[in-house]
C-alpha positions as CSV (number, residue, x, y, z in Angstrom):
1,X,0.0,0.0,0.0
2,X,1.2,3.3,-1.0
3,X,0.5,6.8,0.6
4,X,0.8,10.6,-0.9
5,X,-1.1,13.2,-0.1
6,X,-4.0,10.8,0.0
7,X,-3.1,8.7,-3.1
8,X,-2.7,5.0,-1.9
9,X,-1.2,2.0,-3.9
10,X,-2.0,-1.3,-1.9
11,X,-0.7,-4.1,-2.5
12,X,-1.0,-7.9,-0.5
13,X,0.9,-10.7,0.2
14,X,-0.9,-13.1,-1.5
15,X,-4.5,-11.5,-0.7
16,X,-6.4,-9.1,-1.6
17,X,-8.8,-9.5,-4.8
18,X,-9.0,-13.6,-4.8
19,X,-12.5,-13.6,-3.6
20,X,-11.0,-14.0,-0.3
21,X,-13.3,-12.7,2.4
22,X,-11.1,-12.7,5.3
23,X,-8.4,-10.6,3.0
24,X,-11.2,-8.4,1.5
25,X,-12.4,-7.3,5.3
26,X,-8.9,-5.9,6.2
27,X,-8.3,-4.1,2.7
28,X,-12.1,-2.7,3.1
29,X,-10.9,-1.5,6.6
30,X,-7.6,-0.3,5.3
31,X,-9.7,1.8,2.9
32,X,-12.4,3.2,4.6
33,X,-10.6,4.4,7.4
34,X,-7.7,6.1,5.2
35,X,-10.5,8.0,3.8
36,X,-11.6,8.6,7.4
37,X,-8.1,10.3,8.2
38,X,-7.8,11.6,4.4
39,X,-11.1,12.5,3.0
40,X,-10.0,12.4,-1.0
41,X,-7.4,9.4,-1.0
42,X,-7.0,7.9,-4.3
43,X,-5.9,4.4,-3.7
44,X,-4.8,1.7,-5.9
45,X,-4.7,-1.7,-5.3
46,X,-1.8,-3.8,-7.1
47,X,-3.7,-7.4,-7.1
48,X,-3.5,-10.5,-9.2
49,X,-6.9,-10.4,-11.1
50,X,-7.6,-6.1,-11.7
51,X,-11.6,-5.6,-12.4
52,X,-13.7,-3.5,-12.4
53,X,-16.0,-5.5,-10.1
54,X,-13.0,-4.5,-7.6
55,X,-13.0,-0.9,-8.2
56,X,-16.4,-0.6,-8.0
57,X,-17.1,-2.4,-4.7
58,X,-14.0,-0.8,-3.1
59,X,-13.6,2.5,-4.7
60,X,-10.4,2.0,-6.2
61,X,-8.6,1.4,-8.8
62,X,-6.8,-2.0,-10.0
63,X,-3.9,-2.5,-11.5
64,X,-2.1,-5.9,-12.1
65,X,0.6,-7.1,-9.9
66,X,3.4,-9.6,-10.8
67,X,1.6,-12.9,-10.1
68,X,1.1,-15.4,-12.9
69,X,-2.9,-15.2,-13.4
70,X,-3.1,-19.3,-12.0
71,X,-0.4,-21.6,-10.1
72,X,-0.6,-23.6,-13.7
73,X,1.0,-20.4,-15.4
74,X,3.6,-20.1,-13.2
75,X,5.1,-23.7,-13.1
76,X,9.0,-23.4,-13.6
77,X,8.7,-19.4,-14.0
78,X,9.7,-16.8,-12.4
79,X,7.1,-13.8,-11.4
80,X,5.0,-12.7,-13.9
81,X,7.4,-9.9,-16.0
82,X,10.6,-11.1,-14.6
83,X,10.8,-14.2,-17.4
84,X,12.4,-13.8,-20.9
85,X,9.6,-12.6,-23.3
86,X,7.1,-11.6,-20.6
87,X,5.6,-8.2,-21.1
88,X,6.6,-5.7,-18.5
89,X,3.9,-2.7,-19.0
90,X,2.4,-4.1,-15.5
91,X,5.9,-3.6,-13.7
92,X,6.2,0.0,-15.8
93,X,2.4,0.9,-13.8
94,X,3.7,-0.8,-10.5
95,X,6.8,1.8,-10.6
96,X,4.6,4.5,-12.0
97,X,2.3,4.5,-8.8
98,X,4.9,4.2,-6.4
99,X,7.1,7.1,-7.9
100,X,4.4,9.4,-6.8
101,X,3.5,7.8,-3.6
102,X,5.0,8.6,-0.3
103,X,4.2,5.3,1.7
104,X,4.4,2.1,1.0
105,X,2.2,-0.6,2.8
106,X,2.8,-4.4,2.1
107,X,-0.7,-6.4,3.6
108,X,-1.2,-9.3,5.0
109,X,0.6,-12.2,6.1
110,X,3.9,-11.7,4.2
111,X,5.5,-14.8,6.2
112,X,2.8,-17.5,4.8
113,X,4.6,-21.1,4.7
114,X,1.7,-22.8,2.4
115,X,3.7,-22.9,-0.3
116,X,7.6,-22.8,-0.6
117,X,9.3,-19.4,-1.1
118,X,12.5,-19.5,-3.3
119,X,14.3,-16.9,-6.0
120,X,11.4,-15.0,-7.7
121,X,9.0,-16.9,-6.5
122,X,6.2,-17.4,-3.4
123,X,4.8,-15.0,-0.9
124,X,7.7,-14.5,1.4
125,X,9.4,-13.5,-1.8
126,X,6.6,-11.4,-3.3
127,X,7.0,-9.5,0.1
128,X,10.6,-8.8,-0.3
129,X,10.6,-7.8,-3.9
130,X,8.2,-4.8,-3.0
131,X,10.3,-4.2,0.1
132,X,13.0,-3.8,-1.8
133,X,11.3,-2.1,-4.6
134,X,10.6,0.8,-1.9
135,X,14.1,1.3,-0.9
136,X,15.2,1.6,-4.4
137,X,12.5,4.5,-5.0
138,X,13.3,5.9,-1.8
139,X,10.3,5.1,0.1
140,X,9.8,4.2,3.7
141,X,7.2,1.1,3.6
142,X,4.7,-0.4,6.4
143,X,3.7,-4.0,7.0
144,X,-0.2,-3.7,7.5
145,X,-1.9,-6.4,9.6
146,X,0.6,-9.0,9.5
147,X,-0.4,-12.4,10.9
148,X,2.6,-14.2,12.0
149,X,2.8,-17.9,12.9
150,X,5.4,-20.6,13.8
151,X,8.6,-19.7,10.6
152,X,9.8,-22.9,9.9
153,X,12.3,-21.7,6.6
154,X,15.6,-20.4,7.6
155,X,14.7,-18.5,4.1
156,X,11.5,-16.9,5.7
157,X,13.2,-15.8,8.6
158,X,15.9,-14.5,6.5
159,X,12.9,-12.7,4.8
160,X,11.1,-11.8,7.7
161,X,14.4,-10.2,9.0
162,X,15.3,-8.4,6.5
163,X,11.8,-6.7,5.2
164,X,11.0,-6.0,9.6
165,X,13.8,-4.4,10.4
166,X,13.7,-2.4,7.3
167,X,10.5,-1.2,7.8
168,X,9.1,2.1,9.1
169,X,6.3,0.2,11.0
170,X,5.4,-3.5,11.5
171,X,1.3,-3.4,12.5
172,X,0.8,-7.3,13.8
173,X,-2.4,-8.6,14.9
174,X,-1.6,-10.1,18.3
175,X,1.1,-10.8,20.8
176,X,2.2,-14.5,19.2
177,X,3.0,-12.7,16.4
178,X,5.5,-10.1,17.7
179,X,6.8,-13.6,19.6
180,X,7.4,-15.7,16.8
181,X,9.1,-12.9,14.9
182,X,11.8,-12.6,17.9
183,X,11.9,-15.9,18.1
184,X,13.2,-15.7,14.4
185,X,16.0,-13.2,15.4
186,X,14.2,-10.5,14.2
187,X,15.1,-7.2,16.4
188,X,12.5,-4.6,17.5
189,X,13.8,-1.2,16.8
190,X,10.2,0.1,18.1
191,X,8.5,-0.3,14.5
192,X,7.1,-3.5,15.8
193,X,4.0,-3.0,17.7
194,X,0.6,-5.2,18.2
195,X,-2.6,-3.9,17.2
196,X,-5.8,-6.6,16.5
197,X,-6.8,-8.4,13.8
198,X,-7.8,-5.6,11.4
199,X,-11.1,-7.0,10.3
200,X,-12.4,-5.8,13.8
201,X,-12.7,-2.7,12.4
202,X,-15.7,-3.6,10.2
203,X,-18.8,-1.5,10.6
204,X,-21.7,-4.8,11.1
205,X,-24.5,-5.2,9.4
206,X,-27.3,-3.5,11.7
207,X,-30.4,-5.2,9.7
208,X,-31.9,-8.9,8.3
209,X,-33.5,-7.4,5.3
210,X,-30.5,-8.1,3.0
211,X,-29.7,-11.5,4.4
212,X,-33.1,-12.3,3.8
213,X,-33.4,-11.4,0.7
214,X,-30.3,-13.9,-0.5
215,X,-32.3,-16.4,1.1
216,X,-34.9,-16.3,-1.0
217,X,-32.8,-15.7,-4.0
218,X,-31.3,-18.7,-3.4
219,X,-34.7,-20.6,-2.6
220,X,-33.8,-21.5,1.0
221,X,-36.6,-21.5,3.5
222,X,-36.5,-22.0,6.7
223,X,-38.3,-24.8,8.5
224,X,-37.3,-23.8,12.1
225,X,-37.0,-20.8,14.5
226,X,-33.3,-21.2,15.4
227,X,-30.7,-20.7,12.2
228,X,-26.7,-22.0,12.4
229,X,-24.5,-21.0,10.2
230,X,-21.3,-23.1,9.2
231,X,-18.2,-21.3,7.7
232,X,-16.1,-24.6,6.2
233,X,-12.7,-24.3,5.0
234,X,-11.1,-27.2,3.1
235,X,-7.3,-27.4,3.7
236,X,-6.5,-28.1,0.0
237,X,-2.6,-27.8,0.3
238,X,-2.7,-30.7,3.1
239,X,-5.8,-32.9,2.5
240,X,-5.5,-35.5,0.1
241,X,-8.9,-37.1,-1.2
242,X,-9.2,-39.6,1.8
243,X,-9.3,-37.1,4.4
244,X,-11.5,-34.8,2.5
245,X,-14.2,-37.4,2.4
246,X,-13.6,-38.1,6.4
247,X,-14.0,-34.5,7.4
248,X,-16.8,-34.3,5.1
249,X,-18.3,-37.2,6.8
250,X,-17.7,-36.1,10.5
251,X,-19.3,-32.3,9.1
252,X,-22.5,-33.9,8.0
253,X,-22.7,-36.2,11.3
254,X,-22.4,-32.8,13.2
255,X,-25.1,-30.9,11.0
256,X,-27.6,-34.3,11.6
257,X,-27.2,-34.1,15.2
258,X,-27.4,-30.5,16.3
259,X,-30.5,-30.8,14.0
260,X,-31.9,-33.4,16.1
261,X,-30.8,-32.4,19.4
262,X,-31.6,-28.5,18.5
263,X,-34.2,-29.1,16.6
264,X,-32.7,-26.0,14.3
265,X,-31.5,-25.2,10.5
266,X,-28.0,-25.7,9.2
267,X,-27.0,-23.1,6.8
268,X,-23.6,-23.9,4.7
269,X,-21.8,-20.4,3.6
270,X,-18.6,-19.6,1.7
271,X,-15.6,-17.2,2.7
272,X,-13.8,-17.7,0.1
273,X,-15.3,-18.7,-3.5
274,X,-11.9,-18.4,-5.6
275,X,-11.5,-21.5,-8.3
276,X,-8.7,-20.8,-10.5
277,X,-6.1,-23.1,-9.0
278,X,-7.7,-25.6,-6.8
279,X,-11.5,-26.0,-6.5
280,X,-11.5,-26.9,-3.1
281,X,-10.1,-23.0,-2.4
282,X,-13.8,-22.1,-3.5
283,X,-15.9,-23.2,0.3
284,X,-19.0,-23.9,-1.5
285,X,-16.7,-27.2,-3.1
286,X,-16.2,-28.9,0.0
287,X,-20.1,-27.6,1.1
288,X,-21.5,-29.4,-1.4
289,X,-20.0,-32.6,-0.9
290,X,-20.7,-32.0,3.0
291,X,-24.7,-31.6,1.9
292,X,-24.6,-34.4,-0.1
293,X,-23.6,-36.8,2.9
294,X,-26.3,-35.1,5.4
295,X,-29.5,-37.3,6.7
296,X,-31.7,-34.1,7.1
297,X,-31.2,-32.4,4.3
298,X,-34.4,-31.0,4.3
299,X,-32.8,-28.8,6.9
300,X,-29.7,-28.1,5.8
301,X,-29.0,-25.7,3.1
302,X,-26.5,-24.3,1.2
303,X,-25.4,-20.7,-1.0
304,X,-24.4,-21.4,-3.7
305,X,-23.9,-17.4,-5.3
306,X,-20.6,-16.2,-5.8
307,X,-21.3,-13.6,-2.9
308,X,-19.5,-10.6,-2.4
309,X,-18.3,-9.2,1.1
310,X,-20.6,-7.1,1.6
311,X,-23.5,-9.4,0.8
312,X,-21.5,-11.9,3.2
313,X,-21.7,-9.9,5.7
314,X,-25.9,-9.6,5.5
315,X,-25.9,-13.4,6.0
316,X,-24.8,-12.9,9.9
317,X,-27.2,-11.0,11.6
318,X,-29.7,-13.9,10.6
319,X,-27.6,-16.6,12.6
320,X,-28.2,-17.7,15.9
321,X,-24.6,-19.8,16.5
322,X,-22.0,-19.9,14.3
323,X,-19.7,-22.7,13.9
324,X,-16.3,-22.2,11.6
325,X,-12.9,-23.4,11.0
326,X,-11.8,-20.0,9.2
327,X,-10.6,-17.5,11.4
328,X,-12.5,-14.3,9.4
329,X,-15.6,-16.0,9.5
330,X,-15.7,-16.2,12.9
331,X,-14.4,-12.6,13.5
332,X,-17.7,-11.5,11.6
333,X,-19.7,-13.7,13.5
334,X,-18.3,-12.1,17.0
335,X,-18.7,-8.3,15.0
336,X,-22.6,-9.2,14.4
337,X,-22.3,-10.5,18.6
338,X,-23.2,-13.8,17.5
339,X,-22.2,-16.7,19.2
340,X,-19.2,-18.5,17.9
341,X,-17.6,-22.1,18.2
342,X,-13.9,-22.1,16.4
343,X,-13.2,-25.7,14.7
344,X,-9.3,-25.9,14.6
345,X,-8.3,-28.6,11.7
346,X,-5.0,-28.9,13.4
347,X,-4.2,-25.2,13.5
348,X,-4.8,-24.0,16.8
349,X,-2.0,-21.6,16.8
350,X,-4.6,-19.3,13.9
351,X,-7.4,-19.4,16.8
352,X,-6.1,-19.0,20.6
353,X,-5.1,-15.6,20.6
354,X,-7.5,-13.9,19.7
355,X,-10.3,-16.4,21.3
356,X,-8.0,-15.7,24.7
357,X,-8.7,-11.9,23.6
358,X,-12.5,-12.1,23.3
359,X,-12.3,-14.2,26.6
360,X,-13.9,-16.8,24.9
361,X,-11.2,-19.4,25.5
362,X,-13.6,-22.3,25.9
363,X,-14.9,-22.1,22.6
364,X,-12.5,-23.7,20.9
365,X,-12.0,-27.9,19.7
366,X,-9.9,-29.4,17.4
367,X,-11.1,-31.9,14.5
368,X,-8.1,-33.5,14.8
369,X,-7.8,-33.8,18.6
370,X,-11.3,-34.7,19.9
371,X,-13.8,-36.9,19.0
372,X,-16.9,-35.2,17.0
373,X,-19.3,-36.8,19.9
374,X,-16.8,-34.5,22.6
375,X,-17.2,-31.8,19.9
376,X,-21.1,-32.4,19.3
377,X,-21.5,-32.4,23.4
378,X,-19.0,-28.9,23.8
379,X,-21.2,-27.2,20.8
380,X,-24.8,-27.6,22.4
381,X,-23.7,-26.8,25.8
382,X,-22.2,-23.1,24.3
383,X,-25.1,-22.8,22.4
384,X,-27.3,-23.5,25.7
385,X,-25.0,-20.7,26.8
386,X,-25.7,-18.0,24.1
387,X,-26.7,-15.5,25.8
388,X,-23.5,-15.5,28.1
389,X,-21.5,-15.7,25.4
390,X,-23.0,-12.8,23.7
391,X,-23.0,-10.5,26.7
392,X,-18.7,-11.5,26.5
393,X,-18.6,-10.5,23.1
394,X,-20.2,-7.0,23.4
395,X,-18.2,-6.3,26.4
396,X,-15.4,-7.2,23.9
397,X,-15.4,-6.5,20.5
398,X,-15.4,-3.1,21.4
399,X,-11.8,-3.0,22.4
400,X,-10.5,-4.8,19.6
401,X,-12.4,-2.8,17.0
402,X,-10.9,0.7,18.6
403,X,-7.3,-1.4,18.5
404,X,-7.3,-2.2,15.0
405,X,-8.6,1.5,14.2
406,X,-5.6,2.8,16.0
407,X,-3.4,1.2,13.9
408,X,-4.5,3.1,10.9
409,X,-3.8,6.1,12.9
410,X,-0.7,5.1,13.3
411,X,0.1,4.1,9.5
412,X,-1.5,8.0,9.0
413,X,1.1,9.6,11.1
414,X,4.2,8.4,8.7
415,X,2.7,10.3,5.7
């Protein structure tokens, strides 16, 4: 992201414009609030898939980044523009737009270990390139809402080093992050500081009317007075297709019995819809094939639309309980001060902190830890618990949202 006078240039560490919700929510809060602090900004965002569908929904303008436009494209390359014969006007618009900015802001987790980082290639390297791009042009640059978790490379944390220390401020989202980058050898010169997740700092959605009218777009009617929403994220870089079907399997089994025992509706809904590489990055893949292993499936239903975030977000004020394994789903969920039940798929490290922060540390389980009757018997006793949990969660939300607002504040200040 890029700062002058109000004009912005964004750009993400592998997010941002991939129909990623989670992403989406901290560039929409990165956005709104610049304009907060700097009525006018202009801001661009350097992405992998420019649209106009983007511009529009954001109020910005797109311009095409160095990815490859699918993983298939960039087998045995280098970035897109850095391989003999590739065009280069994109790297000619990148340079343009940063020449005239005054700040640089790299977003997201820049430290992601999905996928292996080498020369020219993966997200730890994508973050360095820009890094480096700023010091060339002379501008300082700001890591924006970086989740760190457990570095495993020596290359990452030669990375993570190098592009920290360098940078004019490092906003993280909680305390294990700061952690893990010391733990890294990384040295805090004062640039690193903790802030919250910044998809606290979403406005919610004060009304049902929208979320009810997707509904009956999509033909889903309700059969009972209590609604549960279920945010399902399949782990496509580690499942293969065995344990795809067994987590399927122990979903459904879930959805049947809190349907019996609650006597409630089940209503499957994506974060992310994004297809190009794997189809299982797309939620409503692995949400069909949970559906189709349901009993009641006259109770359990599904959206199917290609749902933008701001439609997303309309879905939440109708649930009554909320049960995900995707960390940004559940954020929203606690935003709209709806009850929430975090599924860790062996992952707890991307849920406990911020659960300890919301005090909310007993709603938690792990799909690989605990059997789905413990799981089954821990869900229906927090959702006989609602209304305690709720009360928690407006006590506070509050104090993250006014954390992850600051941090803008703070990004404003080096301008």
């Amino acid at each position: 992201m890029i700062f002058k006078k109000g004009e912005v240039v964004i750009t993400g560490a592998s997010t941002y414009g991939v129909k990623n919700h989670g992403d989406d929510a901290m560039l929409k809060v990165f956005c709104d609030q610049t304009r907060r602090i700097i009525p006018n900004s202009k801001i661009t965002l350097v992405t992998r898939h420019p649209s106009k569908v983007l511009d529009q929904e954001f109020n910005i303008k797109s311009i095409k980044n160095i990815d490859h436009n699918s993983k298939t494209e960039s087998n045995n390359r280098f970035f897109y523009g850095f391989n003999r014969g590739d065009q280069d006007k994109h790297l000619q618009a990148i340079k343009s737009e940063m020449e005239k900015s005054d700040l640089v802001v790299i977003g997201g987790n820049a430290f992601m270990e999905v996928s292996k980082s080498e020369f020219l290639r993966g997200v730890t390297t994508y973050s360095a390139l820009f890094a480096i791009w700023a010091k060339l042009l002379g501008k300082p640059y700001v890591l924006y809402g970086a989740a760190v978790y457990p570095i495993k490379s020596d290359y990452t944390k030669k990375i993570a080093k190098f592009i920290c220390e360098n940078a004019a401020l490092v906003t993280l989202r909680e305390k294990d992050s700061l952690t893990e980058l010391l733990k890294s050898g990384v040295k805090n010169y004062g640039n690193l500081k903790v802030f919250a997740d910044p998809a606290w700092g979403l406005e919610p959605v004060l009304t049902k009317k929208r979320g009810q009218e997707i509904l009956k777009k999509e033909g889903i009617k309700l059969k009972t007075k209590i609604l549960i929403g279920i945010v399902f994220r399949h782990m496509y870089w580690l499942w293969n297709q065995k344990e795809t079907g067994k987590y399927a399997k122990l979903i459904a089994r879930l959805c049947d019995n809190l349907i019996l025992k609650l006597n409630c509706d089940i209503l499957l809904f994506p974060n992310c819809t994004y297809d190009i590489d794997n189809p299982y990055e797309d939620d409503r893949v692995i949400g069909m094939l949970i559906t189709s292993k349901v009993k009641r499936q006259d109770k359990v239903h599904q959206i199917r639309g290609d749902l933008s975030l701001n439609n997303t977000l309309s879905i939440y004020p109708l649930l009554d309980f909320l049960i995900s394994n995707r960390r940004h789903s559940l954020i929203f969920g606690a935003i709209h001060n709806v009850p929430i039940f975090a599924l860790s798929t062996g992952h707890p490290w991307h849920f406990k902190p911020w659960i300890k922060e919301l005090n909310l540390e007993n709603q938690l389980a792990s799909l690989t830890d605990d059997t789905i009757s413990e799981i089954e018997t821990r869900i229906i006793e927090s959702f006989n618990r609602s209304d305690k949990i709720k009360k928690t969660i407006s006590k506070t939300v509050p104090r993250l949202r006014e954390k992850a607002l600051r941090a803008i504040d703070e990004i404003s200040k080096i301008i």
